[in-house]
N, C-alpha and C positions, 0 to 999 in steps of 0.2 A: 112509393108515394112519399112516405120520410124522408128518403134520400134525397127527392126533389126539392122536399122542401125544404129541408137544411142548403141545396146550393142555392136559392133562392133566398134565403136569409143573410149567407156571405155577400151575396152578389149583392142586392139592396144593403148589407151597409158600410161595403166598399164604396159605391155608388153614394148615398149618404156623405161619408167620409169625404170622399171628395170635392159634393158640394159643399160645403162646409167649411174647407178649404180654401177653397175657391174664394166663396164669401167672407171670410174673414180676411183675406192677404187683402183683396179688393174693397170692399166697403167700409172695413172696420179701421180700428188703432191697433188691432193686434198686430205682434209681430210673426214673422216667419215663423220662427220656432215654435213660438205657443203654438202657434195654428198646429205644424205639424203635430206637435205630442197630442193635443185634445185631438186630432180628428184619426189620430191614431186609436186614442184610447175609445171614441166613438165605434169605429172600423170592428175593433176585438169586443165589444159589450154588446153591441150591435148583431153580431157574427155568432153569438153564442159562447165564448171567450169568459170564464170566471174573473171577475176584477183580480185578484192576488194574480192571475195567469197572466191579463194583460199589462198587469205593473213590471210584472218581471221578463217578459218582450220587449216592453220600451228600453226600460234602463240595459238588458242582455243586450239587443240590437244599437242602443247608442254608446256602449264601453266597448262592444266588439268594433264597430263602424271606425271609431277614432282609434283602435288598438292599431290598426292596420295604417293610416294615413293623419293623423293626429300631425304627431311629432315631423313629420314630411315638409309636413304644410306651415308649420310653426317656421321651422329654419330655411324656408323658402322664401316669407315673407321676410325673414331676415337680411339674407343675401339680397334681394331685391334691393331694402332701403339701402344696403351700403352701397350696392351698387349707384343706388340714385343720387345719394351723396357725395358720396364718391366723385361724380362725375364720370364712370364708365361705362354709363349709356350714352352719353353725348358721346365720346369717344368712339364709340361702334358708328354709330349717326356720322359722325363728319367722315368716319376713314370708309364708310361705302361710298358716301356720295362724291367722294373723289378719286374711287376707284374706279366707279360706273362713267365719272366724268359727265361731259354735260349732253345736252337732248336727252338722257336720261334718267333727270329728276326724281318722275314719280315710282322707278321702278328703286331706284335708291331710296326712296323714304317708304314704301309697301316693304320692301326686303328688313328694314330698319327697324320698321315697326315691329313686323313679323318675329325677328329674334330679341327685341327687349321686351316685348311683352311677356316669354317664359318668365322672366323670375320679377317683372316688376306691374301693377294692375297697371291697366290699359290708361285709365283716369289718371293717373299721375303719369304717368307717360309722357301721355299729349302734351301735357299743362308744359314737362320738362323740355320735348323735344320741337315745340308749335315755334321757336324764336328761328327755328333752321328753315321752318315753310315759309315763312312770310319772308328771311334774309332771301332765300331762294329765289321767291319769286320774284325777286327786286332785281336777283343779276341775271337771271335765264329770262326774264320777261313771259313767263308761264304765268297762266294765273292761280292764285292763292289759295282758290277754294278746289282746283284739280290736286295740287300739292297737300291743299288739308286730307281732303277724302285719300290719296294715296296712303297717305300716314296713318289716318284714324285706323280704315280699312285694313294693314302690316299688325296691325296691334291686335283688333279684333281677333282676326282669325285665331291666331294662337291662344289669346286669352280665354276664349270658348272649347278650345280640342286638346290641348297640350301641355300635359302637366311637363313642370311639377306647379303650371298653374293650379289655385287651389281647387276652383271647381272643378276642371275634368280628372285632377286626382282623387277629388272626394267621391267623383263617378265610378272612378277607377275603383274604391275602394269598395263603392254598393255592391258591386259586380263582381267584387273579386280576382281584376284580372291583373297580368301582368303589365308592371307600368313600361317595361321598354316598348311591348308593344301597343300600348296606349301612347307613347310617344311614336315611333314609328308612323302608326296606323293615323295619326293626330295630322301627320306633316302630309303624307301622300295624300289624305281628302282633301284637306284645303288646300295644296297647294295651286288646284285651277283657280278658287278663289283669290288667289293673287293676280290673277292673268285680267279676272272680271274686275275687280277692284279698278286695275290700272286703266281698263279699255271704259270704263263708265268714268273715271277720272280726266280723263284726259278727250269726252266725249261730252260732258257734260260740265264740268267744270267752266269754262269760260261763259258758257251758256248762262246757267242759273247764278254765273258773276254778271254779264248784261242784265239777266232778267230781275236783278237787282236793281241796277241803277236807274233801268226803265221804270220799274213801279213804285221806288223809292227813290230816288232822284240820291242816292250815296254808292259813294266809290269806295269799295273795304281795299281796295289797293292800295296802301299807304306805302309811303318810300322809306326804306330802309338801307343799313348798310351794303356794302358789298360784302357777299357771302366769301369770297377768295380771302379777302382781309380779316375775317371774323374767324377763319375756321381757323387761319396759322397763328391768330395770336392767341384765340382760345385754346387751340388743340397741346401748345406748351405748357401750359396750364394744370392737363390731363394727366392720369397714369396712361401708360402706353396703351398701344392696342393688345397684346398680347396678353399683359395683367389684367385688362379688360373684360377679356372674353373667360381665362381662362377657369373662376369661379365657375362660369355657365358651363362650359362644354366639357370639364373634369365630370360631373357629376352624370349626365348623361353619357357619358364614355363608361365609367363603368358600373351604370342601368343595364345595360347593352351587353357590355361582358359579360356580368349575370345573364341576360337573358338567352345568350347565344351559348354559353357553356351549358346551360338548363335543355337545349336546344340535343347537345349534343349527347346529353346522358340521357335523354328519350331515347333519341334513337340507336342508343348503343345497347348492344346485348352484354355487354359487361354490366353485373351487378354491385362489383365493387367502385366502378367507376365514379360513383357519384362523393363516395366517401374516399377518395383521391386529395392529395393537397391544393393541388391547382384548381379545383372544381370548390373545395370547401371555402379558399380563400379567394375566387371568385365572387362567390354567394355571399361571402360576409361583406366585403368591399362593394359590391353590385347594390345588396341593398339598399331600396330608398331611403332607408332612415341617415344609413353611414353614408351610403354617399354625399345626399345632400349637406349633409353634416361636413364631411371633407371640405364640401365646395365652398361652404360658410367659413370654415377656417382659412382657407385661401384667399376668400375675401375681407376677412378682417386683417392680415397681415403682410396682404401684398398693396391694399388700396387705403386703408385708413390711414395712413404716411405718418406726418407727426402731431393726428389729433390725439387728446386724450383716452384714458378708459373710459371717466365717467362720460364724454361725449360719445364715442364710441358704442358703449352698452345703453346708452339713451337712445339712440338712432335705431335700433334694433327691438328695443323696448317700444316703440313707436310703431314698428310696422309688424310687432304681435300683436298690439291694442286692435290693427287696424284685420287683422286675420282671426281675431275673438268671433264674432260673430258669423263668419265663414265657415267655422267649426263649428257651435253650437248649430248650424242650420243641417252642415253636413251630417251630425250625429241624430238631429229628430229625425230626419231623411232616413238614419239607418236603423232608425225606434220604428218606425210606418212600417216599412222594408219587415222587419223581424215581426211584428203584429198579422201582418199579412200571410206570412208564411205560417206563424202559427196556429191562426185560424182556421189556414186552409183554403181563404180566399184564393189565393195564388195557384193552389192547384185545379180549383174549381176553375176559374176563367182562363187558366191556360191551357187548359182540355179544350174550352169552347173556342179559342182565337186559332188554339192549331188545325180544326177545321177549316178555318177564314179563306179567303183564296186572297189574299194579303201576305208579302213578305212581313215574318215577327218582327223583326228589328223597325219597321214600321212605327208599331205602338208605342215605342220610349219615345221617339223622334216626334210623334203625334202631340205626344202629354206633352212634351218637352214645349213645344211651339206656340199650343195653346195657353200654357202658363206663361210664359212666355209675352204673347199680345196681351193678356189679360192685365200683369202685375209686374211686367218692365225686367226685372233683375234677371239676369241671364245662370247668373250663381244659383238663385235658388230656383231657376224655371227646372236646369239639368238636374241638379240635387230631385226635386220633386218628381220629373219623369222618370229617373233610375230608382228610386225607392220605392213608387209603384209600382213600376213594370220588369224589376227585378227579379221578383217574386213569383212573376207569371211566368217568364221567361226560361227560366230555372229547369219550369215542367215541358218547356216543349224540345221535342230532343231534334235536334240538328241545329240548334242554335249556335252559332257563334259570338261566344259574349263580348269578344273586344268591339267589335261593331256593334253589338245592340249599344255598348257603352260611348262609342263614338254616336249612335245614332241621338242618344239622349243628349248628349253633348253640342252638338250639331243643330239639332232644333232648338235650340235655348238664342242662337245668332236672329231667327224671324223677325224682321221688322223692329227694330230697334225707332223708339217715337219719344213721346211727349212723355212718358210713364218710365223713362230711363237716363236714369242718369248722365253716363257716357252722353247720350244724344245733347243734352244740357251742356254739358264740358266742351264738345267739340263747336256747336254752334255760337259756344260764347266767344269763345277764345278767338273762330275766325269772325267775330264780330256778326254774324247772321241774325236777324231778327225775325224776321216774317216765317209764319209758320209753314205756309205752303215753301217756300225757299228752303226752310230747315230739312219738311220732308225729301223734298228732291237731294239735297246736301248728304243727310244719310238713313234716313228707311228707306230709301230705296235700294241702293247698293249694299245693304244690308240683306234686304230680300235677293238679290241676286246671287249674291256670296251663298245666303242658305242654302238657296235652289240648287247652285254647283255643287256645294258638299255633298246634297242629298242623291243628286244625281251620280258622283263619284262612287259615293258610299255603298247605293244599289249595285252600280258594275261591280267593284269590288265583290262587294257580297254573291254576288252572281258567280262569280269566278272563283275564291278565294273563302267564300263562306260555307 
């Protein structure tokens, strides 16, 4: 009878904690963070949790949380702005879409998006890359708003599943898992979402451009240059493609060798093997922290050319201001996360879901979504589903955590509206105003993208999980 009634006390004030949550991101002025630590601190007082016990879960679970992906995430957002700076995102940008050549616009700027959003946020992105959609549209005669959604849609995905974006690393880091296979695992889910992006693109696009001009009597088709003349004089302009890219794909190259060397000392019956040189300086090189590290030096000295230092270190200094609160959000996420587990909550409800005749990796995707519609930020929807439902997960045995961490990740893409940012950037930029046009423009193809992920996500998991 105690028994019962102690899991009933966790459960009510997880359930509390949540609402609470809930309530606060949405109705109030508070911010993310606060919300998480109080509704943390709720959850463990609530839960039967000593105040001294539950001050020391938040702060233990938010200095482990950032011990692990802190610093990742820091010289992520760094590499990004040079890159942005730089000019090595336009550079990737012009050398697909004249690689793919033409009839192939939207599959050039989907593919585009899809690799500059690793290391640069989706909203600065667009802002940088929207002068190629609209040049675009002027010389292929596509329309604008197909070429927009191609592009926003390239960004998205990645930006939601593929670190060393910050949120799905900061996922990466609730969960614990290996980041090569959170990138791996990032790329194969979405990548049908590319396929829907383009087929809703280029299916609706012209569409919801007439059904513009119909209800609003305006043409966002404005004339612009020609894209052929723009891309040769801008592209001399550029560092190469090769210094372009190679900040991004050093750093994931050896994630990778890490993880494939790790790969190979499981499955070896040699016990010496792991303490081998080739295995050791693997793992020191592989790691997230050195590698990205690496890839930031490569970018400071292959692309900043002949700016200064102190321009240089300003630019940088810029896009940690702009990764500040990504962090603090990531680490209340892993303050909740550690409260939960040490209350016990996490045991109790992961006993009762592993009953469920629901696949687990379900419930992050679940939380993930509804935070998600609720309170717009895609960052903190994933942060929030993996800091709850990590906890539960943990207790159920056959879980496979990269996927539950993709799934949290994954449901944070639902419906992207009026309550997101991004939705506001994209719709301004291609001049859209009317609301129902904005939805059609992008919650919808948002919700489809989800749906494919999720849809991928289950096979996989079926198969693989």
């Amino acid at each position: 009878m105690a028994q019962s009634g102690m899991e009933f006390q966790l459960i009510f004030g997880l359930a509390l904690a949540i609402f609470i949550l809930i309530f606060l991101v949405v109705k109030t002025k508070v911010h993310a963070v606060i919300a998480l630590v109080l509704t943390a601190s709720i959850a463990g007082l609530v839960g039967g949790m000593m105040p001294a016990d539950v001050i020391n879960a938040i702060t233990t679970g938010f200095g482990k949380t950032l011990s692990t992906i802190g610093l990742v995430i820091g010289f992520g957002v760094m590499m990004g702005r040079v890159l942005e700076v730089s000019g090595a995102a336009e550079q990737m940008a012009y050398s697909l879409i004249r690689w793919l050549g033409e009839k192939k616009e939207e599959w050039a700027l989907v593919i585009t998006g899809y690799i500059v959003s690793v290391p640069i946020f989706c909203d600065s992105a667009f802002v940088i890359l929207n002068p190629l959609v609209k040049a675009l549209a002027r010389n292929s005669g596509k329309s604008i708003l197909s070429l927009g959604i191609a592009l926003a849609g390239g960004l998205m995905l990645t930006h939601h599943s593929v670190p060393p974006t910050p949120g799905p690393l900061g996922v990466a880091g609730l969960y614990n898992v290996d980041i090569g296979m959170m990138i791996f695992w990032g790329v194969i889910l979405t990548c049908p979402g590319m396929f829907v992006i383009v087929a809703y693109a280029k299916r609706m696009g012209p569409r919801i451009e007439k059904m513009i001009k119909t209800d609003t009597g305006e043409d966002i088709s404005a004339a612009f240059k020609e894209f052929n003349e723009k891309a040769e004089t801008r592209q001399k302009e550029l560092p190469s493609l090769a210094l372009s890219i190679a900040p991004l794909i050093l750093p994931i190259v050896l994630i990778f060798l890490n993880t494939i060397a790790s790969f190979i000392v499981k499955g070896s019956a040699d016990p010496t093997l792991a303490q081998s040189l080739p295995v050791q300086i693997a793992g020191f090189i592989g790691n997230p922290v050195i590698a990205v590290a690496l890839g930031l030096l490569v970018a400071i000295y292959t692309l900043t050319g002949q700016r200064s230092r102190l321009d240089v270190v300003a630019d940088m200094e810029k896009g940690v201001e702009s990764a500040g609160i990504i962090l603090l959000v990531t680490g209340a996420g892993g303050a909740l996360g550690a409260v939960l587990r040490a209350s016990g909550a996490g045991d109790v409800i992961g006993q009762s879901v592993a009953s469920m005749p629901i696949p687990a990796i379900l419930i992050p995707f679940l939380i993930s979504s509804v935070v998600r519609l609720i309170q717009g930020s895609g960052t903190v929807a994933m942060i929030t589903g993996a800091s709850i439902s990590a906890p539960i997960l943990m207790n159920i045995p056959d879980v496979n955590m990269v996927f539950a961490a993709q799934a949290a990740s994954i449901g944070s893409m639902c419906c992207g509206y009026f309550n997101d940012s991004y939705f506001w950037v994209i719709n301004r930029m291609l001049g859209v105003k009317n609301a129902k046009h904005q939805m059609l423009l992008w919650s919808v193809p948002t919700t489809l993208a989800w749906a494919s992920a999720l849809v991928m996500l289950l096979i996989c998991n079926a198969l693989f999980g």
